[in-house]
C-alpha positions as CSV (number, residue, x, y, z in Angstrom):
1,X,-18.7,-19.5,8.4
2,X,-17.3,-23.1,8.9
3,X,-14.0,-23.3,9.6
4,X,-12.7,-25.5,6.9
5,X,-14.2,-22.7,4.6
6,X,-12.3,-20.0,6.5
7,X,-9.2,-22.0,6.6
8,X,-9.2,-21.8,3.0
9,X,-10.5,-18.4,2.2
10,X,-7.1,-16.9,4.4
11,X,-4.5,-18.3,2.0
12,X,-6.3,-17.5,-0.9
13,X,-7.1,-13.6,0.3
14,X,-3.7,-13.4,1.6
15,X,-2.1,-14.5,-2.1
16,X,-4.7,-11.9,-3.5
17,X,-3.8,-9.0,-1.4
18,X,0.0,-9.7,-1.5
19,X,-0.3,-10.2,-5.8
20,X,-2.8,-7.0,-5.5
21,X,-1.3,-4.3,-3.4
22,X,1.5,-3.0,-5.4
23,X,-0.7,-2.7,-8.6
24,X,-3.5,-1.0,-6.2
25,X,-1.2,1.3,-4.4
26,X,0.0,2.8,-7.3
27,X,-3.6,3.8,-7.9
28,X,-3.6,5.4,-5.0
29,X,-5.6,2.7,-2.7
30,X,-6.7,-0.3,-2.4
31,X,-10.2,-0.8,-3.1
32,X,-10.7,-4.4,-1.8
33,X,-9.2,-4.4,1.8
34,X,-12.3,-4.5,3.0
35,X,-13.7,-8.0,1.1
36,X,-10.4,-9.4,2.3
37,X,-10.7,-8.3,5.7
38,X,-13.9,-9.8,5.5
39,X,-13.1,-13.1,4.3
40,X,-10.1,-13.5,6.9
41,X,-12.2,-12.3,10.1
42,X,-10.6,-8.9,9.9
43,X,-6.9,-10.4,10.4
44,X,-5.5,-9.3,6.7
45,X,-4.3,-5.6,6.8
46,X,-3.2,-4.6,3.6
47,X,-1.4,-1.3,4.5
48,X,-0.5,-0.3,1.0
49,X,2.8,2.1,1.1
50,X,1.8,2.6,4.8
51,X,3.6,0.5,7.4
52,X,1.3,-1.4,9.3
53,X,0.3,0.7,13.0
54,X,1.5,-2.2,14.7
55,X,4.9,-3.1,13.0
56,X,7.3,-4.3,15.7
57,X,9.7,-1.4,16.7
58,X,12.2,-4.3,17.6
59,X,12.8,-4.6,13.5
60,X,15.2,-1.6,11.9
61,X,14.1,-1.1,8.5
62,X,16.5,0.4,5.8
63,X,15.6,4.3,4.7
64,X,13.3,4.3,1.6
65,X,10.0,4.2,-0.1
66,X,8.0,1.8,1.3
67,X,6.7,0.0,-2.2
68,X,4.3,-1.9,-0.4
69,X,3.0,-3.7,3.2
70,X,0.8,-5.4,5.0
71,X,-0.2,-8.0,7.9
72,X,-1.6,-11.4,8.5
73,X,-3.2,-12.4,12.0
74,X,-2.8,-11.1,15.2
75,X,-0.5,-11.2,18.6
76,X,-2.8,-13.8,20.5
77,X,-1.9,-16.7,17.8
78,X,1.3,-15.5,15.6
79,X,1.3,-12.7,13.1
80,X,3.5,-11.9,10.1
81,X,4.0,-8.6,8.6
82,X,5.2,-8.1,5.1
83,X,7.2,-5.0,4.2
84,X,8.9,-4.1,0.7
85,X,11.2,-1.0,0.3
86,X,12.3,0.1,-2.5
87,X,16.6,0.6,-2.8
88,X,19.2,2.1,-4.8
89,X,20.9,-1.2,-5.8
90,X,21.8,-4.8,-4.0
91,X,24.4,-3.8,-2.1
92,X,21.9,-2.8,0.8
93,X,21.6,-6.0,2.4
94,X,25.1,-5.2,4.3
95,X,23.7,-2.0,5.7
96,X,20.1,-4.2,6.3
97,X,21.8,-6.9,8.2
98,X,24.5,-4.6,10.4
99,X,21.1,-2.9,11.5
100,X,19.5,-6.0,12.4
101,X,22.4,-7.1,14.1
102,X,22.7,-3.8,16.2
103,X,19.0,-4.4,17.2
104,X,19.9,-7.6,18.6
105,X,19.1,-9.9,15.6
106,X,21.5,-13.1,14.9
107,X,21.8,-14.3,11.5
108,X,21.2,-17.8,11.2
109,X,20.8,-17.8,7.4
110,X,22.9,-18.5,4.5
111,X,24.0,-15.7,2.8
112,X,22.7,-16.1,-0.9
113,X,23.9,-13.0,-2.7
114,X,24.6,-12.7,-6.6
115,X,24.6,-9.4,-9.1
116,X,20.8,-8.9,-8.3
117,X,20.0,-10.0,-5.5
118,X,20.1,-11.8,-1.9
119,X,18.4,-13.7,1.0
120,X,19.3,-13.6,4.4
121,X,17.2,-15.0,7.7
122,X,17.2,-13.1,11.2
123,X,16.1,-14.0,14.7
124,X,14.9,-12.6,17.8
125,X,12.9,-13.9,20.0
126,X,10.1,-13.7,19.6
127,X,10.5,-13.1,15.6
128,X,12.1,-15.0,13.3
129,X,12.6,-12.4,9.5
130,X,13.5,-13.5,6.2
131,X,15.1,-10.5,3.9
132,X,15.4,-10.9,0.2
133,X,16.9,-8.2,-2.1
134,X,15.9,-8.9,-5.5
135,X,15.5,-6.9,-8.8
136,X,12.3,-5.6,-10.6
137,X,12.4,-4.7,-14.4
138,X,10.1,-1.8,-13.5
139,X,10.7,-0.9,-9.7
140,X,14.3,-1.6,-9.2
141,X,15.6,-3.4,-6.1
142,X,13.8,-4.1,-3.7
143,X,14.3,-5.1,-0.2
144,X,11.2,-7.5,1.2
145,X,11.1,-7.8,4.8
146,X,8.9,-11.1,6.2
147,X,8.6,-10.6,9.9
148,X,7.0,-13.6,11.8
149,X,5.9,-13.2,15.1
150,X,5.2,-16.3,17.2
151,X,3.8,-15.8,20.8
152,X,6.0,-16.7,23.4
153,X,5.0,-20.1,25.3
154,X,3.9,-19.5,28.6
């Protein structure tokens, strides 16, 4: 495979899985992991309501039902991991961020909190995290955990 054609086919399986696997894992599984494993050289892990084997244990996550997660890439060039939990209401994102900041996180992001939601952005090295609270008509609140994790220079 040429690697302009792969270079595309990674966004576009990586917007598929991420669109696909709440639907899928309510059906119990997620019948096309395997085509989009395939078209990304076997770098996508679409986990489901499983968290991904390799999740950093540096990252706290808050108590509840894992919705949905998943993985892009690997540890030799960068990797993100995606992680949505599902929560009682919006007021979480205290708890989330005194847990992050425990682990040794700093907060370098605004804020942004209203009625239904919030964003805030974490770091430590060698992650950078992005944690948005926002509401679903049919799922409630969910808390979405972005971890990106860039490989230290040498």
């Amino acid at each position: 495979m040429s690697f302009s054609r792969k270079t595309l086919l990674v966004p576009v399986a990586m917007v598929v899985a991420l669109t696909l696997t709440p639907m899928l894992a309510a059906c119990g599984g997620n019948p096309i992991q395997n085509v989009i494993k395939g078209a990304t050289g076997g770098q996508l892990d679409v986990g489901g309501t499983t968290l991904p084997a390799d999740f950093p244990s540096d990252v706290p996550l808050v108590s509840g039902e894992i919705v949905s997660a998943g993985a892009f890439g690997s540890l030799d060039e960068g990797k993100v991991w995606n992680v949505a939990i599902r929560l009682s209401d919006a007021s979480a994102i205290s708890d989330i961020a005194a847990q992050l900041i425990e682990a040794g996180f700093k907060n370098i992001g605004e804020n942004f909190s209203a009625k239904e939601g919030s964003a805030n952005i974490f770091t430590k090295e060698p992650y950078s995290l992005l944690v948005i609270i926002a509401k679903d008509d049919k799922a409630g609140f969910i808390a979405n955990y972005s971890v990106t994790y860039t490989k230290p220079s040498s």
